[in-house]
C-alpha positions as CSV (number, residue, x, y, z in Angstrom):
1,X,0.0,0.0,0.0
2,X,1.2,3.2,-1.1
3,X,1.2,7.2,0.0
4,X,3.1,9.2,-2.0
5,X,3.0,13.1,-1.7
6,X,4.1,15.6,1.1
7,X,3.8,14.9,4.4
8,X,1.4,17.1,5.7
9,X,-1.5,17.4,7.9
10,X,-3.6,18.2,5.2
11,X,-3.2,15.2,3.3
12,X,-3.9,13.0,6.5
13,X,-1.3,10.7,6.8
14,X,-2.0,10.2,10.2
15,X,-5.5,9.0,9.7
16,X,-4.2,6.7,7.0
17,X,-2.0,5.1,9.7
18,X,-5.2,4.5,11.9
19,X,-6.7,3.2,8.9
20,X,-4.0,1.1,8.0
21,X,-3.5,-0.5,11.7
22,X,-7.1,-1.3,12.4
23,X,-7.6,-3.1,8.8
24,X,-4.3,-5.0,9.5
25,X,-5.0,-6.2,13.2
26,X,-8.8,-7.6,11.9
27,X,-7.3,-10.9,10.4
28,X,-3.7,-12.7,10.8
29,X,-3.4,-12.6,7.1
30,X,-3.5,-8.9,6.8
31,X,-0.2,-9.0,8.8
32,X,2.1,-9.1,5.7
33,X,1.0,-5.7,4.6
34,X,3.5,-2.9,4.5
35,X,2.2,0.7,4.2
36,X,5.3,3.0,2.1
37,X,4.9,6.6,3.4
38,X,6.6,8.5,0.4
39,X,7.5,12.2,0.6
40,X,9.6,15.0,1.7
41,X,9.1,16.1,5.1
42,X,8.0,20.0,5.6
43,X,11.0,20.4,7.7
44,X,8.3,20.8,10.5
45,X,8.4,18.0,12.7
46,X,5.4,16.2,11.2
47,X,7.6,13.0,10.0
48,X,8.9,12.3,13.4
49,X,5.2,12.9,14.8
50,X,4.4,10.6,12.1
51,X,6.6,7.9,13.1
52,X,6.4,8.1,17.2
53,X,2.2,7.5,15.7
54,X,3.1,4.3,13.7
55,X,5.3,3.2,16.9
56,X,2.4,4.3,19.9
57,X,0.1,1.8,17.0
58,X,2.9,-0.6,17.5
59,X,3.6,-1.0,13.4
60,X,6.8,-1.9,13.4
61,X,8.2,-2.7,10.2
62,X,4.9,-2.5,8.7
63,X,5.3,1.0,8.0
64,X,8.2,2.3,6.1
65,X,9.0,6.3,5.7
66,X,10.9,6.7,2.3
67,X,11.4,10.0,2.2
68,X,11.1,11.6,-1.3
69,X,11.1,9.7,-4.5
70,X,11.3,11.1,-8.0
71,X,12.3,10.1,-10.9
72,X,12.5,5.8,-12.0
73,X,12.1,5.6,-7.9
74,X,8.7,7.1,-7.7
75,X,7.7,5.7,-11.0
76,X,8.4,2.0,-9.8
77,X,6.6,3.1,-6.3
78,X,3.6,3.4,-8.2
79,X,3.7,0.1,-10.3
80,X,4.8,-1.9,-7.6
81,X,1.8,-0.9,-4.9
82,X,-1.0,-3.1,-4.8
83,X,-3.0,0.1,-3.6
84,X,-2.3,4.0,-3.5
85,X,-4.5,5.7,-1.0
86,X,-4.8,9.4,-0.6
87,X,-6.3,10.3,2.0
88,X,-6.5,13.8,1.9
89,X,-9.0,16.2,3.5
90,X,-9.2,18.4,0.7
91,X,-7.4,18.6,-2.3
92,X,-8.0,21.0,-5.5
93,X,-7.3,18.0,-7.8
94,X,-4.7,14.6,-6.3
95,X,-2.4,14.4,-9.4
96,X,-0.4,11.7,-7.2
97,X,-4.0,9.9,-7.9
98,X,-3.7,10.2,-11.4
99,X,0.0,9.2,-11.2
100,X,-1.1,5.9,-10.0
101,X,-4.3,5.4,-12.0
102,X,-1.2,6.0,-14.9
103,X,0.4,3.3,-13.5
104,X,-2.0,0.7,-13.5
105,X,-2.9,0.8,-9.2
106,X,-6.3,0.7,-8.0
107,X,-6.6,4.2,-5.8
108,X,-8.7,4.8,-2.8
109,X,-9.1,8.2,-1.9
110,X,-11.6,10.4,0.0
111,X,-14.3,12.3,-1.2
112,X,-12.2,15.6,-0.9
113,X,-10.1,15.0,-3.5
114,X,-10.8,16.9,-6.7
115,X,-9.9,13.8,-9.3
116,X,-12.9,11.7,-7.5
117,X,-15.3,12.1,-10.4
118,X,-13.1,11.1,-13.1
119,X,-11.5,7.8,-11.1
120,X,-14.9,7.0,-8.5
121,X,-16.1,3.3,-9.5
122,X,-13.5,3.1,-12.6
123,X,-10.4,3.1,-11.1
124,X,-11.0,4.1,-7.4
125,X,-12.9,4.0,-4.3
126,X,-13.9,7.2,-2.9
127,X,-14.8,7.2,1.0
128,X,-15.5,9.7,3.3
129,X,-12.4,11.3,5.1
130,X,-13.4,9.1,8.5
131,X,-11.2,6.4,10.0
132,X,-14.1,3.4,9.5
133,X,-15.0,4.6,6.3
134,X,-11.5,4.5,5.1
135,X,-10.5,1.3,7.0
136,X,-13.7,-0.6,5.6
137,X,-12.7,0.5,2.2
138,X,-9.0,-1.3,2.5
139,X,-10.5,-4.2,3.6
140,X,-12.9,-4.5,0.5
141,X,-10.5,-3.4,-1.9
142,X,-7.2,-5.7,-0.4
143,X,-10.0,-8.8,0.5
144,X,-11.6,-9.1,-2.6
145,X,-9.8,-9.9,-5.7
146,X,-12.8,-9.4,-8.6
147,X,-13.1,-5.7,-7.5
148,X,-9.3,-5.2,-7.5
149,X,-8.9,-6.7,-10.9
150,X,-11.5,-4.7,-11.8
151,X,-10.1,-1.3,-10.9
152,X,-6.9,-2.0,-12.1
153,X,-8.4,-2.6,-15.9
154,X,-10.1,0.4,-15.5
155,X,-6.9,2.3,-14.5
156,X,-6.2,1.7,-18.3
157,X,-9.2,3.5,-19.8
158,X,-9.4,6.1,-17.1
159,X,-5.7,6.8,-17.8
160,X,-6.0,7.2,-21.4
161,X,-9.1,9.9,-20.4
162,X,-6.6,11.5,-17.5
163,X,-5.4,14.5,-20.2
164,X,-4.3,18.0,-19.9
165,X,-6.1,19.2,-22.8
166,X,-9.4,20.5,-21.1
167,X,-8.1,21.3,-18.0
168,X,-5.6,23.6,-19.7
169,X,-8.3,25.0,-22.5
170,X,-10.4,25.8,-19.5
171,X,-7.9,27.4,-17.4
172,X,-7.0,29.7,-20.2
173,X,-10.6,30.3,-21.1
174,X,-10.8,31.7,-17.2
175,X,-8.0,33.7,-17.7
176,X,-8.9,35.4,-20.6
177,X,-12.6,36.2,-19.2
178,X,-10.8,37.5,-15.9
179,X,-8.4,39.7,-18.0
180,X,-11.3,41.1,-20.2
181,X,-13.2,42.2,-16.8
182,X,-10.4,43.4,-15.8
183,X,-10.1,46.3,-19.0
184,X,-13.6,46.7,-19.0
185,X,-14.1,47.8,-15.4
């Protein structure tokens, strides 16, 4: 299971480590799961609160803190996860979302996430940003293997849909109407 992206408050990977231990102490055979925390720390503290978390949840080796990746690194973080989750409490759009879907991993993420109606049901789980909701949703999408072969076919399609065109046309259109009101008033 992966996170990739800073480590921040915002992006909740705290709650994902709540998320994560719960599902993983429900059945012996969740035991073998390893949760990659991937990102740059703010400089802020947050990693080490991060970490003294996964230890107080007694995690262990379960959890590993990468640090950044870029490059071949984060590109082979992304094919090699079963799962990325972001679990953010808001975000304007969760490219790291689309990064995976690129790759070919199933994504869960929380309804806060901008990218959730082009990925819900084709290539992701959406759940609300709650530790039940989020734990339940591991445990379908890691326990049942039709819905994870699923997702990951529809990674493919969604991918090939996942473009910059539009978004880019319609940023520019937004520009332009915000500079024309601008001369006019």
């Amino acid at each position: 299971m992966l996170f990739l992206g800073r480590l921040v408050s915002k992006k909740s990977p705290e709650l994902l480590l709540e998320a994560f231990s719960y599902w993983r102490n429900r059945s012996e055979a969740n035991q073998q799961a390893v949760l990659v925390l991937a990102g740059p720390d703010e400089g802020d503290g947050y990693r080490e609160k991060l970490e003294a978390h996964a230890a107080r949840l007694s995690l262990g080796s379960a959890v590993l803190f990468t640090g950044p990746l870029y490059g071949d690194a984060k590109w082979s973080a992304y094919c090699d996860a079963d799962l990325f989750v972001l679990p953010s409490h808001n975000e304007n759009f969760g490219i790291t979302a689309a990064e995976a879907v690129a790759c070919g991993t199933p994504v869960l993420v929380t309804d806060g996430c901008g990218i959730v109606p082009l990925i819900q049901y084709r290539a992701a789980l959406a759940v609300p940003h709650e530790l039940e909701s989020l734990s339940a949703a591991l445990d379908r999408l890691l326990g049942d293997e039709r819905l994870a072969v699923q997702l990951k076919k529809g990674c493919a399609e969604t991918a090939r849909e996942l473009r910059w065109d539009e978004p880019l046309a319609e940023t520019e259109r937004l520009y332009v109407d915000l500079i024309k009101k601008g001369t006019e008033g």
